[in-house]
N, C-alpha and C positions, 0 to 999 in steps of 0.2 A: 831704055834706062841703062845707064852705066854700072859697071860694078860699085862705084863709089857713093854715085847716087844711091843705089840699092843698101849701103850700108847705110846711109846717113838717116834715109826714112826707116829702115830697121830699129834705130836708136832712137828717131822720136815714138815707133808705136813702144818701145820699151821703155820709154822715162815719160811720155804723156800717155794717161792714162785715168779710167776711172775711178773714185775714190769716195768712199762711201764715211763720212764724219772723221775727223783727226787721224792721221795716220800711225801715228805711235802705237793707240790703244784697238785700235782695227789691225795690228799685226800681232800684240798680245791676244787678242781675241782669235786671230788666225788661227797661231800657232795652240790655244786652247783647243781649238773646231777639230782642228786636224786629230791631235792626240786621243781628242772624245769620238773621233770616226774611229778610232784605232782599237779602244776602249771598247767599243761595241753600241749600240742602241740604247743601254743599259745608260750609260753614262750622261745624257739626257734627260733622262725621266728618273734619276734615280742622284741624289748630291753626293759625286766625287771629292776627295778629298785633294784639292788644287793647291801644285807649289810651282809659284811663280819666278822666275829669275830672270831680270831685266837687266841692262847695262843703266850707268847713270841718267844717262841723255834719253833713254826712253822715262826712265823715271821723270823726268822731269820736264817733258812732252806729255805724259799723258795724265800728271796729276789734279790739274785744273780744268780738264776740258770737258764738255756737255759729252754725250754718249749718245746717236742716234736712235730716236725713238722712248729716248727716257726724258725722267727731270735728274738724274743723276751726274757726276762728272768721276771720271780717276779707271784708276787701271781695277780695279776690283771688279767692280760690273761688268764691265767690257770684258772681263776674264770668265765670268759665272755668264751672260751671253755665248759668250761664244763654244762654252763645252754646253747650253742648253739648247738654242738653235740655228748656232754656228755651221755655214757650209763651205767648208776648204777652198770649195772647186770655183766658186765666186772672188776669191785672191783679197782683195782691200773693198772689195763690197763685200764680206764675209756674212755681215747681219743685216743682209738685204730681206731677209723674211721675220723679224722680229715682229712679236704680236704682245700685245699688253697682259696677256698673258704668263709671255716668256718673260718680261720686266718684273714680275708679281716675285715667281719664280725664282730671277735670280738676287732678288733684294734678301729672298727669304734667305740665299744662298749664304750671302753676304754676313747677313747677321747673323747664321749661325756659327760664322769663323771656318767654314770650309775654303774660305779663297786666302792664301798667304801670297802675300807680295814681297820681294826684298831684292837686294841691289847685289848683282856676282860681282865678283871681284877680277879684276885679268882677265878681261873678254875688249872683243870688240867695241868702238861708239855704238854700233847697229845691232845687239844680241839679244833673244829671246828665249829661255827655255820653259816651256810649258807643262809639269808631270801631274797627271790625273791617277788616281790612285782607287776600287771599285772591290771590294769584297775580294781581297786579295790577287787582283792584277792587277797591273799598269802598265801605263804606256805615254810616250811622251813625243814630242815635236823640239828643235830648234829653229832657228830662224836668225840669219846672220848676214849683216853688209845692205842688204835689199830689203825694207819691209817687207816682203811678200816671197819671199828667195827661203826657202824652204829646205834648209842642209841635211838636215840628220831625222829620223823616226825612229822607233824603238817601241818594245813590248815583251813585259814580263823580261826586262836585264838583256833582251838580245835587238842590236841593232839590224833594222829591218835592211832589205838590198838597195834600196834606192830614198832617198829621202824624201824626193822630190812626188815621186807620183802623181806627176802629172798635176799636183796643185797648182802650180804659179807657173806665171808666162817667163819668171824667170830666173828658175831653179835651175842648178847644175853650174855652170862653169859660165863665166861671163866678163867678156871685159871690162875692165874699166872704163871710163869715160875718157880722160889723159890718152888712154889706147888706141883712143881713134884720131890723135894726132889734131884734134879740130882747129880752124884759125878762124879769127872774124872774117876774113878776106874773102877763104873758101864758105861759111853762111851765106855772106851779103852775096855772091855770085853764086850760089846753088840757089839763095831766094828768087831772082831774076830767072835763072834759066830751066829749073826742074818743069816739067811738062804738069799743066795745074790738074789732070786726071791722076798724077800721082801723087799729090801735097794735099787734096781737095776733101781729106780724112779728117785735115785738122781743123774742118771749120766744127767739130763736134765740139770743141773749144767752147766754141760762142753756144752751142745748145744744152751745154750741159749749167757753165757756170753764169750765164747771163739769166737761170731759170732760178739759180739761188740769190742773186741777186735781187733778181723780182719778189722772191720771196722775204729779203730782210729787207725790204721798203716796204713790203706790204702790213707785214706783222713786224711786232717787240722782239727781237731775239737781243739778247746776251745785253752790250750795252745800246744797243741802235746807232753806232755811229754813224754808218751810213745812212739812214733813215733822218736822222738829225741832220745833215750836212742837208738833205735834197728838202729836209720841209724849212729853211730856212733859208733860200736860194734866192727870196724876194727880199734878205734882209743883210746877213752878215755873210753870209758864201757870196751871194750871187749867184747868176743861172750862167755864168762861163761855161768853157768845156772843163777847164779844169776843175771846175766843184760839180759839176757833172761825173768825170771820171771816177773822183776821190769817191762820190757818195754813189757811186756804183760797186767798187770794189771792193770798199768798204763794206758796204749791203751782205754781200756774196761773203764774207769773211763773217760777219757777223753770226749770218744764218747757220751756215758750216760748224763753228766753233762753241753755238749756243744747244747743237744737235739735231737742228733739221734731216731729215729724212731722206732730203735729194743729194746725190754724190756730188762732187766737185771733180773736173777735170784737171788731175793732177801732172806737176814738173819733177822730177825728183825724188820720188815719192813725199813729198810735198801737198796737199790741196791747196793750202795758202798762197805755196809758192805758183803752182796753175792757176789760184785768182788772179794773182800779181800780177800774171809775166802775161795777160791775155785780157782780163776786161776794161783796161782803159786804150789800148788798142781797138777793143772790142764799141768801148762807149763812143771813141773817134767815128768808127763807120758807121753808126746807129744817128750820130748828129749831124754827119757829113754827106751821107748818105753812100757810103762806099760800097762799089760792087764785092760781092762773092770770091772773086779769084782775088783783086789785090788785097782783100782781108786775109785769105789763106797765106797770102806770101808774106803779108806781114806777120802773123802769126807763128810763122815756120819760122823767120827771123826770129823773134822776140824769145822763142822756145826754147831753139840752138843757142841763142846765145845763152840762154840763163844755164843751160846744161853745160856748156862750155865750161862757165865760171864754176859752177857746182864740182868741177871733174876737180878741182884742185883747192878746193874749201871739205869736200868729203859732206855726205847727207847730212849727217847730225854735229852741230860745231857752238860755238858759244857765238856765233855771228848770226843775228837775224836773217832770215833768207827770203825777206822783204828788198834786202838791200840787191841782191842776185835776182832776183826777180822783176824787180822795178826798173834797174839796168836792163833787163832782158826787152821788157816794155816803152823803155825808153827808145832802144833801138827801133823799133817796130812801128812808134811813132814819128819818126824821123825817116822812116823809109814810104808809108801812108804821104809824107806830106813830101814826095821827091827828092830826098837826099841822098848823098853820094855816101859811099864810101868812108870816104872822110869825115863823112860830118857825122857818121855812122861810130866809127873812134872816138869821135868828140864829143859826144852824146855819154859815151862809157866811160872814157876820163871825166866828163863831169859830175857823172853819178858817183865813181871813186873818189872822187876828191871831195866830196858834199857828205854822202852819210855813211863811210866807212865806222866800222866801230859802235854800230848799235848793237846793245846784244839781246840774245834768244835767254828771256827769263822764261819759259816752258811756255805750251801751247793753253791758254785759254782764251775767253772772251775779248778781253784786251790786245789783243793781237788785231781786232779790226782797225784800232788809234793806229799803231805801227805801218800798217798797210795804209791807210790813208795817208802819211807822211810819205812813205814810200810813193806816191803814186803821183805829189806833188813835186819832188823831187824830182822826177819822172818827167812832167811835162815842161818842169824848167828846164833840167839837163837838153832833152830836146830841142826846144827854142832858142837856146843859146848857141846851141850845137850848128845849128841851122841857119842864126845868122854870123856864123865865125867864129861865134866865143868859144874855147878849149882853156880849161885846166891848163895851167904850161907846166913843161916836165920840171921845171926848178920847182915846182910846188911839192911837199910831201912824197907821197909814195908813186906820185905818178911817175910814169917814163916815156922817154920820146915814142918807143918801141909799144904800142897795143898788149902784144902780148905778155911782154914785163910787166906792163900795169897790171894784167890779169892773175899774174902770178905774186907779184906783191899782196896782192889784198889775198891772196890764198893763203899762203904766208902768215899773213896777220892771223885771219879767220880759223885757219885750222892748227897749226904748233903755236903761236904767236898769244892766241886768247887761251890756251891749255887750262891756266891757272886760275882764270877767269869762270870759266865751265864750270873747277871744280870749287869756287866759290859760290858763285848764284844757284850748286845741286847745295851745298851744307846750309847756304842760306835759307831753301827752300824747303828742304826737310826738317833741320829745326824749328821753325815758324809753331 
């Protein structure tokens, strides 16, 4: 393995990853866990007096959404979870040991006004700070840039030596993504050539999020979009691949967002974004019958590129990150069905030029509709892609140049929508 190959696989085990219910409210819950470790046992078994400090865009990510293992949604519970059976050391699976007990527990929390939530002002998109407060100590956690990227701890006014302690895979100092220089060029030939005993990680892809999938067809979660797409396949869908794909990713989104129990194999720190950028690639080799390895290569594609695009949109932006992920997907489907290069480009300018411009109104249930369009968009872009058809650069934001496209929609998505962000947060909090 090359040095370079070595980094590239480094960055997907650091951006795909496991992901235990919405990501927003699973890093308030984190950075809760953490400060109630810090706190003592005590803090536990005993209601802290919890102050919350989120940036907007977490706000507004985690106010709608299910909470794994409850009937609950919003950053409150997930903050009273995670100082009661919160464990740091599990990163965005934090409430992997939640018992209906511990739900009992922090409802009481809830109601009796020990969790305070509110929005800081002059922080990062990515901020959390978390202060637990216990018969006169405290102690606290921040959380900045990376859901799970664990900066600062503190106890009783003094900040502790290391923030990080060993919580997150990826605490301390960390490049950017932009940092690693990525092009489509170099993906599409590291998907071909990386050695499949070193890529062959990522088929945990298809075991993790193909298993919530099955689970929002099986059972109602949130609105069943997916489940409605695939019982309806003898009528108004059809049984295509493509109302196949839709009502699989769809499923997996559903489940995810409604609170199911099973993680999602996350992009970005994203779950959503891991559904997108992997199970309709995923639903191609399920109907196609595709082997093992060229799953994984497809998969590597479809990942890389979604992180690519992510490096210059930033985690949390007023851009849906269906649209970044379904382009990620789009690729991957296009490389599954023998495509070059080119058609590989062409696949991504038509994903840019069709659903730029949706926006992230916060994370809930409704997010499965999003991704479903996403995934259609996905299997057109593809086909078009494949036989010729490209976006041409006189169109809108595209450019001759891949990577100018790339950067245009970044552009858009992160300074471009600014104003937009902080419209759908005042809309959403007013309500």
């Amino acid at each position: 393995m090359t040095k370079r190959e070595n980094e590239l696989i480094g960055l997907l085990h650091r951006e795909v990853k496991p992901a235990l219910g919405c990501t927003e409210p699973m890093a308030v819950a984190l950075a809760c866990a953490k400060a109630a470790e810090l706190l003592g046992p005590q803090a536990g078994e005993r209601f802290p007096d919890m102050d919350i400090e989120v940036s907007g865009n977490i706000l507004k990510n985690g106010m709608g959404v299910g909470i794994p293992g409850t009937d609950k949604v919003g950053l409150h519970i997930a903050a009273a979870l995670g100082a009661i059976c919160g464990n740091s050391r599990y990163g965005l699976e934090v409430l992997r040991n939640v018992e209906p007990a511990h739900v009992l527990k922090a409802k009481e929390m809830v109601r009796a006004g020990k969790v305070q939530v509110r929005v800081a002002e002059d922080v990062p998109l990515l901020y959390i700070k978390a202060t637990l407060r216990l018969g006169g100590s405290s102690a606290f956690a921040e959380i900045e840039g990376e859901h799970d990227r664990i900066v600062r701890t503190g106890k009783d006014g003094k900040v502790l030596p290391s923030g990080c302690n060993g919580t997150s895979s990826s605490c301390g100092e960390e490049k950017e993504i932009i940092d690693y220089h990525l092009t489509v060029k170099e993906i599409y030939s590291f998907t071909g050539s990386a050695a499949y005993d070193d890529i062959k990680f990522i088929l945990a892809d298809r075991d993790l999020n193909l298993a919530l999938a099955e689970a929002g067809l099986s059972n109602r979660y949130g609105l069943g979009v997916g489940k409605a797409i695939r019982e309806n396949r003898n009528g108004v869908f059809g049984d295509d691949f493509m109302s196949y794909a839709m009502a699989l990713t769809a499923a997996a989104s559903d489940a995810r967002m409604a609170g199911c129990k099973l993680p999602a194999m996350s992009n970005s720190g994203s779950g959503n974004q891991g559904i997108t950028v992997s199970m309709p690639v995923i639903a191609y080799a399920l109907r196609y019958a595709i082997d093992d390895e060229r799953l994984a290569r497809a998969l590597i594609l479809s990942n890389l590129v979604a992180i690519h695009i992510k490096g210059y949109l930033g985690r949390l932006s007023a851009l849906c990150g269906c649209v970044v992920a379904s382009t990620g997907s789009a690729c991957g489907l296009v490389w599954l069905r023998g495509g070059t290069y080119g058609q590989v480009c062409a696949a991504i300018k038509n994903m840019i030029g069709n659903i730029t411009g949706m926006v992230c109104d916060g994370a809930k249930v409704g997010c499965a509709m999003k991704v479903a369009s996403g995934v259609s968009c996905a299997v057109q872009s593809a086909m078009l892609a494949l036989d010729g058809i490209c976006v041409s650069e006189t169109d809108g934001i595209i450019d001759k140049d891949i990577e100018k496209t790339i950067r245009n929609l970044g552009s858009i998505g992160s300074s471009g929508m600014q104003s937009t962000d902080r419209l759908i947060q005042e809309i959403m909090v007013c309500k």
